[in-house]
C-alpha positions as CSV (number, residue, x, y, z in Angstrom):
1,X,11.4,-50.3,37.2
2,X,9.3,-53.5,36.1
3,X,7.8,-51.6,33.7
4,X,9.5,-48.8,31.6
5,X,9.6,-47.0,28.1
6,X,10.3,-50.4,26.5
7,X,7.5,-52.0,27.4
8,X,4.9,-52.3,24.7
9,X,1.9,-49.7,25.0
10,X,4.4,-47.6,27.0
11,X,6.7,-44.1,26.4
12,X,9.3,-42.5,28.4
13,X,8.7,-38.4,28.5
14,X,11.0,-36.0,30.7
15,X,11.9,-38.9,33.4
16,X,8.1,-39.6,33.4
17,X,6.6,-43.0,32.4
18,X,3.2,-43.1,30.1
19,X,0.7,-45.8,29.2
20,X,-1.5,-45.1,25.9
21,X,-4.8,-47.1,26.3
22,X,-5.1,-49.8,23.6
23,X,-8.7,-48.0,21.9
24,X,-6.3,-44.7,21.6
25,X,-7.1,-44.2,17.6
26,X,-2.8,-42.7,17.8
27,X,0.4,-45.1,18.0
28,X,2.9,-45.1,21.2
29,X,5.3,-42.6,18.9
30,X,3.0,-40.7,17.3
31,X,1.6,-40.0,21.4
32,X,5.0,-39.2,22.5
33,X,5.9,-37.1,19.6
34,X,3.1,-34.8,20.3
35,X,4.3,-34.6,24.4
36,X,7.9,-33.5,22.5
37,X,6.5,-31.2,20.1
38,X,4.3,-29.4,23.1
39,X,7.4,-28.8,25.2
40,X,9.6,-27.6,22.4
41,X,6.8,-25.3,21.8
42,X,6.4,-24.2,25.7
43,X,10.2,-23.6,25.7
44,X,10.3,-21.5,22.5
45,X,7.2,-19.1,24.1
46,X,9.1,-18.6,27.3
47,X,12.5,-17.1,25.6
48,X,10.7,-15.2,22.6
49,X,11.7,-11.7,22.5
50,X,12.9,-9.4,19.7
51,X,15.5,-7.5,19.1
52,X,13.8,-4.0,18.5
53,X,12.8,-4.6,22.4
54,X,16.2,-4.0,23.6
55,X,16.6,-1.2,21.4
56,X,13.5,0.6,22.8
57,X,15.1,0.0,26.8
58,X,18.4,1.2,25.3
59,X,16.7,4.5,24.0
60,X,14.7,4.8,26.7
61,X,17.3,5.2,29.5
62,X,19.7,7.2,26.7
63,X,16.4,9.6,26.6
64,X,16.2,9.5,30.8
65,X,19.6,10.4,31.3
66,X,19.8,13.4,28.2
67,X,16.6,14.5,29.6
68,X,17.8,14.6,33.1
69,X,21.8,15.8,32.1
70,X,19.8,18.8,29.8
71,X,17.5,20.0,31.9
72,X,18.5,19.7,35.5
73,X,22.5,19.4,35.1
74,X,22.5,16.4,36.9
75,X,25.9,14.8,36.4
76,X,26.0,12.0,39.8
77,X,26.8,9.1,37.1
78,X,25.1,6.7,40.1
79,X,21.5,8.9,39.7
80,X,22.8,9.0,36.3
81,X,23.0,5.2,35.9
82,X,19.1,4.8,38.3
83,X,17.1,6.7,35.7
84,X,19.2,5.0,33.0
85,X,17.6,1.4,34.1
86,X,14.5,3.2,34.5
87,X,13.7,4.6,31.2
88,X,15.0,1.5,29.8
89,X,12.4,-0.6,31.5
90,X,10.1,1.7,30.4
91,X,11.8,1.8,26.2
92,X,11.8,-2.1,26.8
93,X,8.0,-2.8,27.7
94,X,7.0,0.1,25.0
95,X,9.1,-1.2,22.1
96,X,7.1,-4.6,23.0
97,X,3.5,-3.1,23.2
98,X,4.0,-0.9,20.0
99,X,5.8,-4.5,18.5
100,X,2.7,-6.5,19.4
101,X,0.1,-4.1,18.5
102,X,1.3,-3.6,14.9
103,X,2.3,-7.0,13.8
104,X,0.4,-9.1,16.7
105,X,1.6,-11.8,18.2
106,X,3.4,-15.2,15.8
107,X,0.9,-17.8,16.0
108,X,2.0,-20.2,18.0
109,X,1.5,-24.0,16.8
110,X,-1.4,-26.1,17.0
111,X,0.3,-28.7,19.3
112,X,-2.0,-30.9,21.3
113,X,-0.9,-33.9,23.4
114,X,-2.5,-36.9,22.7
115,X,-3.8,-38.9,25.1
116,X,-1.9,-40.8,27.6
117,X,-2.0,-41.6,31.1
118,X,1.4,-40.9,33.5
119,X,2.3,-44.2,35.5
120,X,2.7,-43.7,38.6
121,X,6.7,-44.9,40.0
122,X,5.4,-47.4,42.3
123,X,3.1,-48.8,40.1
124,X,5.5,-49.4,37.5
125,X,8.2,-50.7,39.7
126,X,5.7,-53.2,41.0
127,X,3.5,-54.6,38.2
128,X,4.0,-57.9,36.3
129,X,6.0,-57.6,33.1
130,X,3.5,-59.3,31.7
131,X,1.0,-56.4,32.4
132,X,-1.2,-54.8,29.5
133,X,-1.2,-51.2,28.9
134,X,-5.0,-50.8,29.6
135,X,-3.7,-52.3,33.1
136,X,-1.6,-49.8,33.6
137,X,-3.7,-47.1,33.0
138,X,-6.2,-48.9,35.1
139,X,-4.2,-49.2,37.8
140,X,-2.6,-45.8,37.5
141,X,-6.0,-43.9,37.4
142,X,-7.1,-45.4,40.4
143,X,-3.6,-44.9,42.2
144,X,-4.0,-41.2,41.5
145,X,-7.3,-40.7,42.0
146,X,-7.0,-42.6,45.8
147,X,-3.7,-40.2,46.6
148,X,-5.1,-37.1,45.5
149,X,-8.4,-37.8,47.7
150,X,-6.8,-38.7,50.5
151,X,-4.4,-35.0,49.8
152,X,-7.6,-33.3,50.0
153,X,-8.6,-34.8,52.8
154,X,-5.5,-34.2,55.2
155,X,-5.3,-30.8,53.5
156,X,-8.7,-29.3,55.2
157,X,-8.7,-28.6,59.0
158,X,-12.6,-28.0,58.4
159,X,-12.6,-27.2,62.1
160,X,-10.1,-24.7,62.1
161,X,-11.6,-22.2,59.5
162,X,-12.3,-18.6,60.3
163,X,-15.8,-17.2,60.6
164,X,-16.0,-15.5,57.2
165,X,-15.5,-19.2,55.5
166,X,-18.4,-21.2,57.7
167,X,-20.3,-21.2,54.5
168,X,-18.6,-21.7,50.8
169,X,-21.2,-21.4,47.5
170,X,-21.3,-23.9,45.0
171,X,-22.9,-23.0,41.7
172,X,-25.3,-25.5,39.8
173,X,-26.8,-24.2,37.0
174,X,-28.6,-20.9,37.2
175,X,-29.3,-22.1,41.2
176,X,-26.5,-21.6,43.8
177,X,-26.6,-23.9,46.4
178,X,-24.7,-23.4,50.2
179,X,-22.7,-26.1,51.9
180,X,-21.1,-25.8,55.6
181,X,-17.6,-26.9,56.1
182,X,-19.7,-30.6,57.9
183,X,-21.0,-31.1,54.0
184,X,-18.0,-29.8,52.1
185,X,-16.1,-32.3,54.3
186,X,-18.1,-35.1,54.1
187,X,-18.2,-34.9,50.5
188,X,-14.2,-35.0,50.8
189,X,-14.6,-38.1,53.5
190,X,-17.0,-39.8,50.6
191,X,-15.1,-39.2,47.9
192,X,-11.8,-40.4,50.0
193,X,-14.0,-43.9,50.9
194,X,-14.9,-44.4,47.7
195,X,-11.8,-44.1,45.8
196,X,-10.3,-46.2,48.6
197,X,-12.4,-49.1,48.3
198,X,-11.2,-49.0,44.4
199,X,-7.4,-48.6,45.3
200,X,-8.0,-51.8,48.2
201,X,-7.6,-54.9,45.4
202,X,-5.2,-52.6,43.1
203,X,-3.0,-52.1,46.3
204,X,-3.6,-55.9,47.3
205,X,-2.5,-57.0,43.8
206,X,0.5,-55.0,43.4
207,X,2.1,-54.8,47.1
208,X,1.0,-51.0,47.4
209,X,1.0,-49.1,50.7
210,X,-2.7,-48.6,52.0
211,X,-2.5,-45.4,54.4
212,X,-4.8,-46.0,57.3
């Protein structure tokens, strides 16, 4: 890259480059401290679970198979072992409901990422090394905002919809108001124009690819 997380204005954050605009009231390091501090706090949510919930699935299928050995005399350790994972699927969710619903949930931390805009890899390979940060977020918004019209563009074969969808309802206010598939995809075709006409010098200046 021309332009990486050395490059003043700029951060590195998992493998993705990041421009903070210049009238950002937060430093470069104080923004990519708060990206770090989000994931770390994404990661910790996804693998929180307590111990008493593997007790609860443990006593759970224990209480399947006594129930099942006591009652009915069943004694195939394969039927045996089924309703053993059963009941502690059961035990397992339980001991987390009953867990939750007397000491609630930890609070999770107040972790907001500050703002920041991701540069696209293209633009950073391409642009100057002399180029500002507000460039690059410039340059980056308009990238993104160009490639994601023209993805919603190619991504609706207007004339292949079904019956039921000739008609989609787009609320304003209190008022609904009905478009056909022709408007719904001429606003796409406007929006697509537009944002191309903005991309054109941005493409021109940095040796971009303009898609026909």
């Amino acid at each position: 890259m021309t332009v990486d997380g050395s490059h003043e204005g700029c951060f590195v954050h998992a493998s993705r480059l990041y421009a903070v605009p210049s009238d950002s009231t937060f430093t470069v390091d104080e923004t990519r401290s708060s990206y770090v501090d989000a994931a770390a706090v994404r990661r910790r949510g996804r693998v929180r679970v307590h111990w008493s919930a593997f007790v609860g699935g443990v006593v759970g299928g224990g209480f399947i198979d006594l129930s099942a050995w006591h009652t009915s005399k069943v004694t195939d350790w394969v039927a045996l072992a089924m309703m053993f994972a059963l009941g502690g699927v059961v035990g397992f969710a339980t001991a987390i409901g009953i867990r939750e619903a007397l000491v609630g949930r930890p609070p999770e931390p107040n972790v907001v990422r500050l703002p920041a805009i991701e540069v696209p890899g293209d633009v950073a390979l391409a642009a100057p090394d002399d180029a500002t940060a507000d460039e690059l977020v410039l340059w980056s918004v308009i990238t993104r905002r160009f490639r994601a019209a023209k993805v919603a563009v190619d991504s609706l074969p207007f004339e292949k919809l079904p019956l039921e969808h000739d008609q989609g309802t787009v609320a304003s206010g209190s008022h609904s108001a009905t478009l056909t598939p022709a408007a719904t995809q001429a606003m796409a075709e406007l929006t697509y124009v537009t944002a191309r006409h903005d991309f054109e010098p941005v493409a021109e200046l940095l040796g971009l690819s303009l898609p026909r």
